[in-house]
TORKOL-4160 file (C-alpha; in steps of 0.2 Angstrom, whole numbers, padded with zeros to 4 digits, m for minus):
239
<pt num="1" X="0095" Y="0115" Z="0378"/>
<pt num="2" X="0076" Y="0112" Z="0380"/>
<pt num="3" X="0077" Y="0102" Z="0363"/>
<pt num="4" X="0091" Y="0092" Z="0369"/>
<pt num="5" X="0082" Y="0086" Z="0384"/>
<pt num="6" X="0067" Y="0083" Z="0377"/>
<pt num="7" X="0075" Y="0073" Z="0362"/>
<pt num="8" X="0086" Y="0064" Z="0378"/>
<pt num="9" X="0070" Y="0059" Z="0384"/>
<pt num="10" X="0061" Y="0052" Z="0371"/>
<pt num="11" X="0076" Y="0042" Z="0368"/>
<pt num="12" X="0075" Y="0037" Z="0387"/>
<pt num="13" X="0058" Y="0032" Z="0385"/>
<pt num="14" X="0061" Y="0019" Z="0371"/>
<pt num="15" X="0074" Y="0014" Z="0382"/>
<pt num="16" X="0071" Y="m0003" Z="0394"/>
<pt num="17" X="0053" Y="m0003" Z="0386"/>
<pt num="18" X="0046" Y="m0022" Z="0387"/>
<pt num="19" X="0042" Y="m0024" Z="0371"/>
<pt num="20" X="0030" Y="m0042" Z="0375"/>
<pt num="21" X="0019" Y="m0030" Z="0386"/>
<pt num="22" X="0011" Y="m0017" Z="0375"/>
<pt num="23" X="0000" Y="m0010" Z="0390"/>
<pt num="24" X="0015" Y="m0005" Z="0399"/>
<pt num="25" X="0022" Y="0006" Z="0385"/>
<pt num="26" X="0025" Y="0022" Z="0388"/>
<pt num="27" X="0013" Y="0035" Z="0379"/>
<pt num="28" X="0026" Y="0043" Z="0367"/>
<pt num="29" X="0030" Y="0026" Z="0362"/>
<pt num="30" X="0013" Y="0021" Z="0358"/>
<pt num="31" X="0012" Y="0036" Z="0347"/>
<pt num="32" X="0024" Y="0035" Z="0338"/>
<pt num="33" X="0021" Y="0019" Z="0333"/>
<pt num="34" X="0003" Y="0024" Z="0329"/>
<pt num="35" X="0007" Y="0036" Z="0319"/>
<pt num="36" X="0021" Y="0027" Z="0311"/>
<pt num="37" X="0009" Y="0011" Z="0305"/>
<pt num="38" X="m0005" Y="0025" Z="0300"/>
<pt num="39" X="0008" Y="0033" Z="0287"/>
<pt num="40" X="0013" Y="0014" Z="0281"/>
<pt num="41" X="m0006" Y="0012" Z="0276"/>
<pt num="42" X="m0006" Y="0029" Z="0269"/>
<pt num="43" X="0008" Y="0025" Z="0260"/>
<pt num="44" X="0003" Y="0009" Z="0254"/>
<pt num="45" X="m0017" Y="0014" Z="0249"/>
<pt num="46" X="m0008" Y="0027" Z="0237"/>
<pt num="47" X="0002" Y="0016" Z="0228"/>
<pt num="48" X="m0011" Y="0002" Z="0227"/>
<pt num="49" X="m0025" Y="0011" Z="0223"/>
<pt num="50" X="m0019" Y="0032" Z="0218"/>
<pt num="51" X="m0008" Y="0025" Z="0207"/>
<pt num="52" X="m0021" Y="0015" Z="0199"/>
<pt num="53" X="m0033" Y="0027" Z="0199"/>
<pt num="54" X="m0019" Y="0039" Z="0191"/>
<pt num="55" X="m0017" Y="0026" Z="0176"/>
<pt num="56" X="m0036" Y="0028" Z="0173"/>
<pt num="57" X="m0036" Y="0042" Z="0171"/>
<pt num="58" X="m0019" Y="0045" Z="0160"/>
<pt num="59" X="m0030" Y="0032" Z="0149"/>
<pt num="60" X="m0047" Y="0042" Z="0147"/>
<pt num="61" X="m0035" Y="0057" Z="0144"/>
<pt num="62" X="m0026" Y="0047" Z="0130"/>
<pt num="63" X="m0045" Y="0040" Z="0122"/>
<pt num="64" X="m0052" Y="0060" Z="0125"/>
<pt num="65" X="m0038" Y="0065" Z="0115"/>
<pt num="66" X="m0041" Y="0053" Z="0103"/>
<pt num="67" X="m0059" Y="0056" Z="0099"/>
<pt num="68" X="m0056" Y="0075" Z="0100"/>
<pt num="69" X="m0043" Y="0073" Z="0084"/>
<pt num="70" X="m0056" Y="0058" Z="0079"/>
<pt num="71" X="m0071" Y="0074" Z="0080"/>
<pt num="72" X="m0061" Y="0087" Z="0072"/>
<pt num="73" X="m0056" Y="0078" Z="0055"/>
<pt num="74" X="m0074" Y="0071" Z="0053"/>
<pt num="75" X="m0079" Y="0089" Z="0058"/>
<pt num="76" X="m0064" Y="0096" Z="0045"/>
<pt num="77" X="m0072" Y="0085" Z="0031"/>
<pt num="78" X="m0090" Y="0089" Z="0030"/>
<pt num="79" X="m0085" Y="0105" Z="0030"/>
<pt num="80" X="m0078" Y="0101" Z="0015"/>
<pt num="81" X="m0090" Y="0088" Z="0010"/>
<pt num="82" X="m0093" Y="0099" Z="m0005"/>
<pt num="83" X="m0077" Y="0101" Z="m0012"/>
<pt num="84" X="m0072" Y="0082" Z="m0009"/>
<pt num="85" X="m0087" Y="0078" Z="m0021"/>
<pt num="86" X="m0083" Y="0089" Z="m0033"/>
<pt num="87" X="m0065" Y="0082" Z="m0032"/>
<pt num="88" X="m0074" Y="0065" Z="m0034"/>
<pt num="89" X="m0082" Y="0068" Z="m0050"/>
<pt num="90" X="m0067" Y="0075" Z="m0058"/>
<pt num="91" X="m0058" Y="0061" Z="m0055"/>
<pt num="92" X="m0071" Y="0048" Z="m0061"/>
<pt num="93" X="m0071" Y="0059" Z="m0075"/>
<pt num="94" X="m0052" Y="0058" Z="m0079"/>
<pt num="95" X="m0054" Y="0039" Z="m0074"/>
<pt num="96" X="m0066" Y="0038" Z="m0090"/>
<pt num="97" X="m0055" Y="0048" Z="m0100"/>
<pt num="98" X="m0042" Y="0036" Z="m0096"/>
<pt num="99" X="m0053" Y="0021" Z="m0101"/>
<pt num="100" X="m0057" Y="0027" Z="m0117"/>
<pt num="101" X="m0038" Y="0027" Z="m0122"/>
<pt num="102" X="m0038" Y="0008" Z="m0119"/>
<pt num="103" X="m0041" Y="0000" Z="m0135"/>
<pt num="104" X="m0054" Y="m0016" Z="m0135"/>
<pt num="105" X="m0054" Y="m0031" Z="m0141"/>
<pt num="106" X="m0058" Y="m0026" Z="m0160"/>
<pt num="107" X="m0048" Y="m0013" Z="m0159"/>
<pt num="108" X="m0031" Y="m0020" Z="m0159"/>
<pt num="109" X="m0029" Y="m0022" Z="m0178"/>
<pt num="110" X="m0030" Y="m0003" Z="m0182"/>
<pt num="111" X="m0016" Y="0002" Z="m0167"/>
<pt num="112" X="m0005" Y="m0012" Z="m0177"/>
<pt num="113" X="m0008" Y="m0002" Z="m0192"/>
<pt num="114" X="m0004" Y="0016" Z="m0182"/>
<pt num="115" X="0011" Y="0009" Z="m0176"/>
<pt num="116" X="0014" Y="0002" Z="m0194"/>
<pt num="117" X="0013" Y="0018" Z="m0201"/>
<pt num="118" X="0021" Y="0026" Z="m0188"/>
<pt num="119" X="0036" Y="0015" Z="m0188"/>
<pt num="120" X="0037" Y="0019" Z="m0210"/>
<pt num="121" X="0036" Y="0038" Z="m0208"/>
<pt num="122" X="0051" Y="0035" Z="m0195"/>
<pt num="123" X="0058" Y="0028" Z="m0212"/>
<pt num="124" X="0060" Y="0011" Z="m0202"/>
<pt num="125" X="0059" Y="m0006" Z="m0211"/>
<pt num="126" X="0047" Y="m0021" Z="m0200"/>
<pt num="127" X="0055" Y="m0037" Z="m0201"/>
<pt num="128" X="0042" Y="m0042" Z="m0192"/>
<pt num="129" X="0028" Y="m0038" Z="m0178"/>
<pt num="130" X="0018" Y="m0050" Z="m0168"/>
<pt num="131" X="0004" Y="m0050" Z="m0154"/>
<pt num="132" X="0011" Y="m0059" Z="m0138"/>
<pt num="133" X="0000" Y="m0069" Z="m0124"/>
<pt num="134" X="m0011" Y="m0058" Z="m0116"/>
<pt num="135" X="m0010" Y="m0054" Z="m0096"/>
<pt num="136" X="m0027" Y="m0051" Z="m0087"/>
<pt num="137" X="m0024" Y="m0040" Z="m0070"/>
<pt num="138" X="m0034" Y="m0035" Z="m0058"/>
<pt num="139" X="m0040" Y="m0022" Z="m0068"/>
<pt num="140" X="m0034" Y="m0021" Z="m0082"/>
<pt num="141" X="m0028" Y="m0033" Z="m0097"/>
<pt num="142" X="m0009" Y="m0030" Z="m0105"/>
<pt num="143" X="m0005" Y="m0038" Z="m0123"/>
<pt num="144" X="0012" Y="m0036" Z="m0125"/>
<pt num="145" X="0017" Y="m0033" Z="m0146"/>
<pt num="146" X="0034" Y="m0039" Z="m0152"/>
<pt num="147" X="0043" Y="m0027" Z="m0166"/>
<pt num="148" X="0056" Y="m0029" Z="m0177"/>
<pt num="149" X="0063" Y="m0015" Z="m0185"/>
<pt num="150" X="0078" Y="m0009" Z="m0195"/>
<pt num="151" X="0085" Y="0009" Z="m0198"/>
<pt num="152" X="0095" Y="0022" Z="m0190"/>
<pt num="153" X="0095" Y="0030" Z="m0172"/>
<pt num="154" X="0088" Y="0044" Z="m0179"/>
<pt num="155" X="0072" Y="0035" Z="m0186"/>
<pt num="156" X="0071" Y="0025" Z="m0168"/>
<pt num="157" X="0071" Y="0041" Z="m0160"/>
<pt num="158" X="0058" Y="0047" Z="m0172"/>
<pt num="159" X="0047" Y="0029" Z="m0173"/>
<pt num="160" X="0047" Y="0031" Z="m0150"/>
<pt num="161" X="0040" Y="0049" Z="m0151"/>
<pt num="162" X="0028" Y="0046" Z="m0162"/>
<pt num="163" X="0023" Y="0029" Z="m0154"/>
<pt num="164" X="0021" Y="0040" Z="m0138"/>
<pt num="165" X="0009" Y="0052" Z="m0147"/>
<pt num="166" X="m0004" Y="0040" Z="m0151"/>
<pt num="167" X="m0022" Y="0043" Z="m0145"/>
<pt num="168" X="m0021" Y="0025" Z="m0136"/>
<pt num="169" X="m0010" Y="0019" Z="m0123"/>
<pt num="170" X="0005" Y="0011" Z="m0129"/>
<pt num="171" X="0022" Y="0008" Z="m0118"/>
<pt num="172" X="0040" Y="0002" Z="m0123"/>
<pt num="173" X="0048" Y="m0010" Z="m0116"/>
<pt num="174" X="0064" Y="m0023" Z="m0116"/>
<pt num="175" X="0074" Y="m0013" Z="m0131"/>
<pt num="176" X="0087" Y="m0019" Z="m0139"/>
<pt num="177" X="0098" Y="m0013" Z="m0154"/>
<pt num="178" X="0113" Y="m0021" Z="m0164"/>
<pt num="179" X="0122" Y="m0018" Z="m0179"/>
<pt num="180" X="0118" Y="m0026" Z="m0197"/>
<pt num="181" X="0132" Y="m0035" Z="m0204"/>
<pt num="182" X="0140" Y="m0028" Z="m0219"/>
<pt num="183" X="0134" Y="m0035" Z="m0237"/>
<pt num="184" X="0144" Y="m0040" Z="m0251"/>
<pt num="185" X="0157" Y="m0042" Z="m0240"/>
<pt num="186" X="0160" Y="m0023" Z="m0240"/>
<pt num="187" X="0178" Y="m0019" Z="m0230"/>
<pt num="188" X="0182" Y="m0006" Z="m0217"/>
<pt num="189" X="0185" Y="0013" Z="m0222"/>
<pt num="190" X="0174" Y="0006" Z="m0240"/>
<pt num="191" X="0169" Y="0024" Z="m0248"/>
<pt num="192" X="0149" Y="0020" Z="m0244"/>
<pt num="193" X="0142" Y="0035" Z="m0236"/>
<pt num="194" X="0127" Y="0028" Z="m0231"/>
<pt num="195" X="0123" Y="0027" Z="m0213"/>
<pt num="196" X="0124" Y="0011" Z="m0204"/>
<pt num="197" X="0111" Y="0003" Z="m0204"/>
<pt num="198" X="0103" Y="m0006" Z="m0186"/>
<pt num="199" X="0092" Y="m0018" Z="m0180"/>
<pt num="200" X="0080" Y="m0013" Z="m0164"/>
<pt num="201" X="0071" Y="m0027" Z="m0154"/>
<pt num="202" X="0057" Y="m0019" Z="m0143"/>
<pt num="203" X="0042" Y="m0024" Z="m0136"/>
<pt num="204" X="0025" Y="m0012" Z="m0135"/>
<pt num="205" X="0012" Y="m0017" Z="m0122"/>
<pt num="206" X="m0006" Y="m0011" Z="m0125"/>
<pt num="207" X="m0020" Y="m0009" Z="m0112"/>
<pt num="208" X="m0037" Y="m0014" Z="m0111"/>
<pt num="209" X="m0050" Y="m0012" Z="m0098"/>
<pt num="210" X="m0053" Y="m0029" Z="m0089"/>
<pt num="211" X="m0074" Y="m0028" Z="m0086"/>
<pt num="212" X="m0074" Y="m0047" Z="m0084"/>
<pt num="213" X="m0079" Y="m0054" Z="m0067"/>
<pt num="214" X="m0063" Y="m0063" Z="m0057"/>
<pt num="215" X="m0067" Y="m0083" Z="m0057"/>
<pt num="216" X="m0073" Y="m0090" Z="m0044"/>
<pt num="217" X="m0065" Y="m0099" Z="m0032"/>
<pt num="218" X="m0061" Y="m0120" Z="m0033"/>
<pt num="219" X="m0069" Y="m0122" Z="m0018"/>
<pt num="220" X="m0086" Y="m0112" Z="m0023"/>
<pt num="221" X="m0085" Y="m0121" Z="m0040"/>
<pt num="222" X="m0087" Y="m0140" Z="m0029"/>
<pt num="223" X="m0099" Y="m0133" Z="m0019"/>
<pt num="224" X="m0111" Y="m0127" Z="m0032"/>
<pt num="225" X="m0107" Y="m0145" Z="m0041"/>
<pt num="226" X="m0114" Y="m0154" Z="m0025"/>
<pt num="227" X="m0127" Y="m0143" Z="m0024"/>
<pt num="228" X="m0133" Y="m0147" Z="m0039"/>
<pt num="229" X="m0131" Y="m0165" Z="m0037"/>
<pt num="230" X="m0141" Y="m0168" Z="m0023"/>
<pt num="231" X="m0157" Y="m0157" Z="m0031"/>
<pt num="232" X="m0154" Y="m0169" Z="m0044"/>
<pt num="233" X="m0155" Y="m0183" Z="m0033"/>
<pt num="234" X="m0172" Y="m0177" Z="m0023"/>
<pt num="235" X="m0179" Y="m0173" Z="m0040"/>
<pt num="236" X="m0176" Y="m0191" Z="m0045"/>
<pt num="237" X="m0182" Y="m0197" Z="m0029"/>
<pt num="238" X="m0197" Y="m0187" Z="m0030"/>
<pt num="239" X="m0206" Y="m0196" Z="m0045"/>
């Protein structure tokens, strides 16, 4: 019952209040709105300023973390620093190893004549074998050879193998193969025993390395041109 009245009478007391006279309020009134603006501007310092504060920090959290994984793989490799150089040297060792099966320039000629030889110990026949128009990449240079050859799939299979067991680099490419026609006008079910004989098209490509330096730009070119001009022109001047 106390809580009844009491509740009664702080619902009086807002009750017939003036609200254009704030000295005549009643004290429970004034309290309560005291404490009610007091928890709007605690309410409103948090969300303008906590909550900002909170995003700070979520963010120096974030970059901690960040350099923390940042310090441990640094930490992680020179630890291993040894190990990585080691790795290193073995690998600029196989990277030579692999440079000195590129053939150069003046080389060519006798990995036509290994694929030649190759090719007639496969028991092949050339119709013909060129050099195609040589690609320079970034590293490297490719020279693609053209190759004609005639026999059985047996010899084909025998002529990629051994062409694959060369001590250079060679690759095969673009292969086709088609049947001869039959000579002397020879009929179907004829009592020759021979095998067929077939025709292969297939392109080799051969590496070299590419030690050349890349050209220079158009732009650089014209700028060293007029460079060169004008000292011409203030030599000229000058006697």
């Amino acid at each position: 019952m106390n809580m009844e009245a009491k509740f009664q009478e702080l619902t009086a007391s807002f009750r017939g209040v003036n609200w254009n006279n704030p000295g005549s309020w009643p004290v429970v009134v004034k309290l309560t709105i005291w404490l009610s603006a007091f928890a709007v501007v605690i309410f409103a310092g948090y969300f303008m300023f906590v909550t900002e504060l909170n995003k700070q920090v979520e963010g120096e959290r974030k970059k901690q973390d960040a350099l923390l994984k940042d310090y441990e793989e640094k930490a992680f490799k020179a630890m291993n620093l040894d190990a990585y150089k080691k790795q290193l040297a073995d690998m600029e060792e196989a990277f030579g190893a692999l440079l000195r099966q590129l053939p150069k320039d003046t080389e060519v000629p006798s990995l036509l004549e290994d694929i030649t030889h190759t090719g007639l110990g496969s028991g092949l026949e050339f119709a013909s074998i060129d050099l195609g128009t040589e690609a320079k990449r970034e590293f490297y240079a490719e020279l693609p050879i053209n190759i004609k050859v005639s026999g059985d799939y047996h010899g084909f299979g025998a002529f990629v193998s051994g062409i694959a067991a060369l001590p250079r680099i060679v690759t095969l490419h673009d292969f086709s193969i088609s049947a001869q026609a039959a000579k002397g006008g020879s009929k179907k079910g004829a009592s020759d025993t021979r095998a067929r004989v077939l025709d292969m098209v297939i392109t080799a490509r051969t590496y070299r390395y590419n030690d050349e330096a890349p050209p220079e730009p158009a732009a650089d070119k014209g700028k060293k041109g007029k460079k060169a001009k004008k000292d011409k022109k203030s030599k000229e001047g000058g006697k």
